[in-house]
C-alpha positions as CSV (number, residue, x, y, z in Angstrom):
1,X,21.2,-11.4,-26.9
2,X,18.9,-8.8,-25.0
3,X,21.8,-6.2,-24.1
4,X,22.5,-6.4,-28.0
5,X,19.0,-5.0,-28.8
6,X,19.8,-1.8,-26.9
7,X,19.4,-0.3,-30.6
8,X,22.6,-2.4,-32.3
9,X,20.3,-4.3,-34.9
10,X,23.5,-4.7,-37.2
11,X,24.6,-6.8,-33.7
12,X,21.3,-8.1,-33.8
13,X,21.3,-9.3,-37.1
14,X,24.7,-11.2,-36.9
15,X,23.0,-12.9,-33.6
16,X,20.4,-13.9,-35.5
17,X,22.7,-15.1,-38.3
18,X,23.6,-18.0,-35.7
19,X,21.6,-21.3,-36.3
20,X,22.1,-22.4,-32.6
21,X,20.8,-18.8,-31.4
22,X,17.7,-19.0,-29.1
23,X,15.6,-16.2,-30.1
24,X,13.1,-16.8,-27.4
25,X,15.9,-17.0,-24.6
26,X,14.9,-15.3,-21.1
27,X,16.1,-13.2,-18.4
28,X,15.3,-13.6,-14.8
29,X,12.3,-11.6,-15.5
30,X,11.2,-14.0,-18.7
31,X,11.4,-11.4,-20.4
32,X,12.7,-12.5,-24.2
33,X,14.6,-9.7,-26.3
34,X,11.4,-9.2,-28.3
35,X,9.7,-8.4,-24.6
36,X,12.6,-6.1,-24.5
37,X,12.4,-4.6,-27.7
38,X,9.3,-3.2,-27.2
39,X,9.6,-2.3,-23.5
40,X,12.4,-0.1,-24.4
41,X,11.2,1.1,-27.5
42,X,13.5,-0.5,-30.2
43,X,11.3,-0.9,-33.5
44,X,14.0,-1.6,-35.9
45,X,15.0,-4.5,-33.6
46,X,11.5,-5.4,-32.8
47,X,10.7,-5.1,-36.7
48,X,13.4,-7.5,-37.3
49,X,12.8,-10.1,-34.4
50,X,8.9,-10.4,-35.6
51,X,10.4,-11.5,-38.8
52,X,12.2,-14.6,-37.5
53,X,11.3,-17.9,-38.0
54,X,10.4,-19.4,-34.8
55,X,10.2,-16.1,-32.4
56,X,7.1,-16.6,-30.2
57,X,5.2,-13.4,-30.6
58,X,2.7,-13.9,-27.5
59,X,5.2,-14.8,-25.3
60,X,4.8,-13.4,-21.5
61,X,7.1,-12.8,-18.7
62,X,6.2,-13.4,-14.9
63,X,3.4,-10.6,-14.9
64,X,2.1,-12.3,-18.1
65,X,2.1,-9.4,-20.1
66,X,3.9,-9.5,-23.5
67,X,5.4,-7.1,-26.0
68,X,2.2,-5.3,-26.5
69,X,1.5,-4.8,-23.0
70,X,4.7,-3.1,-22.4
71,X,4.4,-1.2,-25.8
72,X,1.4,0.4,-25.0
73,X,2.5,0.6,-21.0
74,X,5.4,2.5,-22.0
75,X,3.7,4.5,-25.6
76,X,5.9,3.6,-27.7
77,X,3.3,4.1,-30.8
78,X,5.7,2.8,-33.5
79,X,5.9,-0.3,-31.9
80,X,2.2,-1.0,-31.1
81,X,1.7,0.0,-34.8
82,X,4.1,-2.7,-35.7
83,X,2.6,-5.6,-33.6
84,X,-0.8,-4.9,-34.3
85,X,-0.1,-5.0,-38.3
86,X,1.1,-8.2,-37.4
87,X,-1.5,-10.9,-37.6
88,X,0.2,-13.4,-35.1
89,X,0.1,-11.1,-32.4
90,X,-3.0,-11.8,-29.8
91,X,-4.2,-8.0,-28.8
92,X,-6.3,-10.0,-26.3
93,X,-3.9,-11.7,-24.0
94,X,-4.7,-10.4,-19.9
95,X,-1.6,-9.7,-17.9
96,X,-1.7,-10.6,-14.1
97,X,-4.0,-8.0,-13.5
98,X,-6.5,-9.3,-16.1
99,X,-5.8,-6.3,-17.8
100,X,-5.7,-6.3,-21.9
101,X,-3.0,-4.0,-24.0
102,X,-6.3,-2.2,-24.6
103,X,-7.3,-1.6,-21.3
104,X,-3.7,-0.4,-20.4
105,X,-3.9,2.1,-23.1
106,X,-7.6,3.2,-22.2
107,X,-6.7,3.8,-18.2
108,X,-4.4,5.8,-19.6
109,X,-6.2,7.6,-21.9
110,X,-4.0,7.0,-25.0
111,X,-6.6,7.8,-27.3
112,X,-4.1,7.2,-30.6
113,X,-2.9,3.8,-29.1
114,X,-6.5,3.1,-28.3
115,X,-7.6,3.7,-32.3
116,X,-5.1,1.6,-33.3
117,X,-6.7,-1.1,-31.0
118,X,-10.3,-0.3,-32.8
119,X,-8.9,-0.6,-36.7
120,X,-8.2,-4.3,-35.8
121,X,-10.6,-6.9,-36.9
122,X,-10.2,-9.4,-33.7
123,X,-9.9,-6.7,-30.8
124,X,-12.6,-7.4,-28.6
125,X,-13.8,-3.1,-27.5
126,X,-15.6,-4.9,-24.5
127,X,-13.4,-6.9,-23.1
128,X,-13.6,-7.3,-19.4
129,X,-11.2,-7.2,-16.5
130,X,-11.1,-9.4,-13.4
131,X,-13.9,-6.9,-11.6
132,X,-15.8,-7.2,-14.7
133,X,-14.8,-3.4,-16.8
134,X,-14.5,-2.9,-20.3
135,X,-12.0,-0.9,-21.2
136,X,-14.4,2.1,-21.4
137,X,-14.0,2.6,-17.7
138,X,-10.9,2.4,-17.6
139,X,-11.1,6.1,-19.2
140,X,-10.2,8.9,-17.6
């Protein structure tokens, strides 16, 4: 199922169609194809995984980041937009590094990822780090 996210949602879609399909199926990396999705910047197919019944939307892979981390790693606005307007998805979850989606995008200085963090009810602005930062530092 993760190569058929590569921007095929009408694959996608007749994967999902499949009652025995594991939507939360890893790779080596444990990374799942919503991980994927937004790693590689695919927000029809992450649009459409987040609607499934049963996808785990805080899931992590080895590094412990999730979707978000590697949406906002990787600036793929559309996507961040589309997991933060989703309700289920923790904004707070620290990858191996301790580090928050919102302290990814404030080292580096993605100021329109970073006010998307800010319009959301539960994002904690001074969240801290392993050393202690908020993302504030993190600043350039």
């Amino acid at each position: 199922m993760l190569r058929a996210i590569n921007g095929h949602t009408r694959v996608l879609r007749l994967l999902l169609s499949d009652p025995s399909i594991d939507v939360n199926a890893t790779n080596n990396s444990s990374r799942t194809a919503l991980i994927r999705a937004a790693r590689d910047g695919h927000f029809e197919a992450l649009e459409l995984l987040l609607s499934f019944p049963g996808i785990e939307k805080n899931i992590v892979d080895k590094k412990n980041r999730s979707a978000l981390h590697y949406a906002v790693l990787l600036h793929h606005k559309q996507c961040v937009e589309c997991l933060l307007n989703d309700k289920d998805v923790n904004p707070q979850l620290p990858d191996d590094s301790s580090f928050t989606p919102l302290h990814i995008a404030a080292s580096n200085d993605f100021s329109d990822l970073i006010r998307l963090f800010a319009d959301r009810d539960d994002v904690d602005l001074n969240c801290v780090d392993s050393i202690q930062w908020t993302p504030l530092p993190c600043c350039r």
